[in-house]
N, C-alpha and C positions, 0 to 999 in steps of 0.2 A: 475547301472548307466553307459551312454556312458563314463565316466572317466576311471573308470575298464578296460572295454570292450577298451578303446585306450592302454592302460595299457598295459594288454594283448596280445594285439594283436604289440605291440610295443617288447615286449619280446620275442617273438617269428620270431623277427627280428636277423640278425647277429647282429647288432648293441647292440639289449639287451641283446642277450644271450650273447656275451662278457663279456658288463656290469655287467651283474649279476654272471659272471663265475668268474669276476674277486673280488667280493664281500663275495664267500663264503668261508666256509673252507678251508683249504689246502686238497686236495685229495677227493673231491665234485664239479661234474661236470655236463653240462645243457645237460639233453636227446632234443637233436635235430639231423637235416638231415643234418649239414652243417658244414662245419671246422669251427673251430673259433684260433685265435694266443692271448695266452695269455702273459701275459709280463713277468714271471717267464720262465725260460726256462726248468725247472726242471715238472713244473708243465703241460707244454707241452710236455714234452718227455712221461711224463705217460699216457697223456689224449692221444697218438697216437697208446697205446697200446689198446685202445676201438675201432679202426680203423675195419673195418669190423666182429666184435661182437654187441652180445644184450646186452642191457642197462637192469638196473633195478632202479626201484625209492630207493632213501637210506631220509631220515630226518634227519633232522642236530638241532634238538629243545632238548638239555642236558636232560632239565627237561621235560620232556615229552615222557624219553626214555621207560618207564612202557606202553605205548600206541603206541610203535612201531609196536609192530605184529599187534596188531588191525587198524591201519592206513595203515600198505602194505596191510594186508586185502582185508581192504575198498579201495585202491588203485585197486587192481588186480580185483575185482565185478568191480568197474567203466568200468574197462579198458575191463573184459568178457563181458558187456551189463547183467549181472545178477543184480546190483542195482543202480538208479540214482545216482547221485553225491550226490541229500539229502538224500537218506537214506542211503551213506554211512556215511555222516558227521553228521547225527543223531545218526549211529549206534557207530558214535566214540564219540562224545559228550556223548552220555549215558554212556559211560565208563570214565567219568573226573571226581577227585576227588570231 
C-alpha cells in the first residue's frame, strides 16, 4: 500500500531514522549514510565509534532469538541478490514454530 511505501520511505529520512533510533534498544542503531544526534549522550558517543566502519543487521525480537541466524541469513541473500525478499521471508516463516 502507498501508506507503507510513505512509511518507508519517511524512515529513511534523518528525521525517521532519529526517530526510530531513539525508540529502540539501548545499543541498537539505524544502518544509514547520515549522522543522526541522539539525546542520550552516552548513546552517541558509542554510535561515533561506527564512524567510518561496516554496519551489520542485529534483531532486537527476545522471542524470536531461535530464528536469528536464519533471519541474518535471509538478511545477507537479500542483500547478495541470491534470494528475493519473499523467498527469504518464506524461507524464515517456514522455520516459525
Amino acid at each position: 500500500p502507498e501508506e507503507a511505501k510513505a512509511f518507508l520511505a519517511w524512515l529513511c529520512t534523518q528525521e525517521g531514522a532519529t526517530t526510530a533510533s531513539q525508540n529502540l534498544p539501548v545499543g541498537f542503531f539505524p544502518m544509514i549514510n547520515f549522522p543522526i544526534e541522539l539525546a542520550d549522550a552516552h548513546a552517541n558517543e558509542f554510535l561515533s565509534l561506527n564512524t567510518g566502519k561496516e554496519t551489520d543487521a542485529r534483531f532486537v525480537w527476545p522471542a524470536l532469538m531461535d530464528l536469528y541466524a536464519p533471519m541474518n541469513q535471509a538478511v545477507i541473500s537479500v542483500l547478495k541478490g541470491t534470494q528475493t525478499p519473499q523467498e527469504a521471508a518464506d524461507s524464515v516463516m517456514a522455520m516459525l514454530p
